[in-house]
N, C-alpha and C positions, 0 to 999 in steps of 0.2 A: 233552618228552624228545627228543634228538637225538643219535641213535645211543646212547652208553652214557652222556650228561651229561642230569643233570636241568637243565633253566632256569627262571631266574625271571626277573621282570619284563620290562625293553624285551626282551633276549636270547630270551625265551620268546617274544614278538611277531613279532621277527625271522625267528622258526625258522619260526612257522604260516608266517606269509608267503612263506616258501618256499616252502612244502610246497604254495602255492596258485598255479598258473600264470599266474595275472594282473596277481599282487604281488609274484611270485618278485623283478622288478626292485629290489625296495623288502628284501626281506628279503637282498639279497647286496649294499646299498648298505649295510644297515644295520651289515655284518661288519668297513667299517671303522672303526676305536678313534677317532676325530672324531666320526662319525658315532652311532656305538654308544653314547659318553655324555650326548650331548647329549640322545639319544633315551630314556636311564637318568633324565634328569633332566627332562626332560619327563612320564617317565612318576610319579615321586615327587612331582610339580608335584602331577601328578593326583589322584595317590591322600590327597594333603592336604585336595583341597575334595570330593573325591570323595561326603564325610558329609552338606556340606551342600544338594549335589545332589539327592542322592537325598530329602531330606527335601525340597527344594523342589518336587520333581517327581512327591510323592506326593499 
């Protein structure tokens, strides 16, 4: 949550990464819309193998 917006996915990334002074630089690159979808689709990249991961890694 960010201010009064719930987020999800990359946007929800984005937001921690602010909120963390290390990556702030990364969460306010991620605020531009090039940026912000590529990072949307990376992150649905993930959560497609994400089943098989975790079953490999158990």
């Amino acid at each position: 949550m960010e201010g009064e917006r719930i987020l999800s996915g990359a946007a929800a990334f984005a937001a921690m990464w602010r909120a963390i002074p290390a990556l702030r630089w990364l969460g306010v690159l991620a605020r531009f819309g090039v940026v912000e979808r590529l990072l949307e689709r990376a992150y649905l990249g993930f959560l497609s193998v994400r089943p098989r991961l975790q079953r490999l890694l158990k």
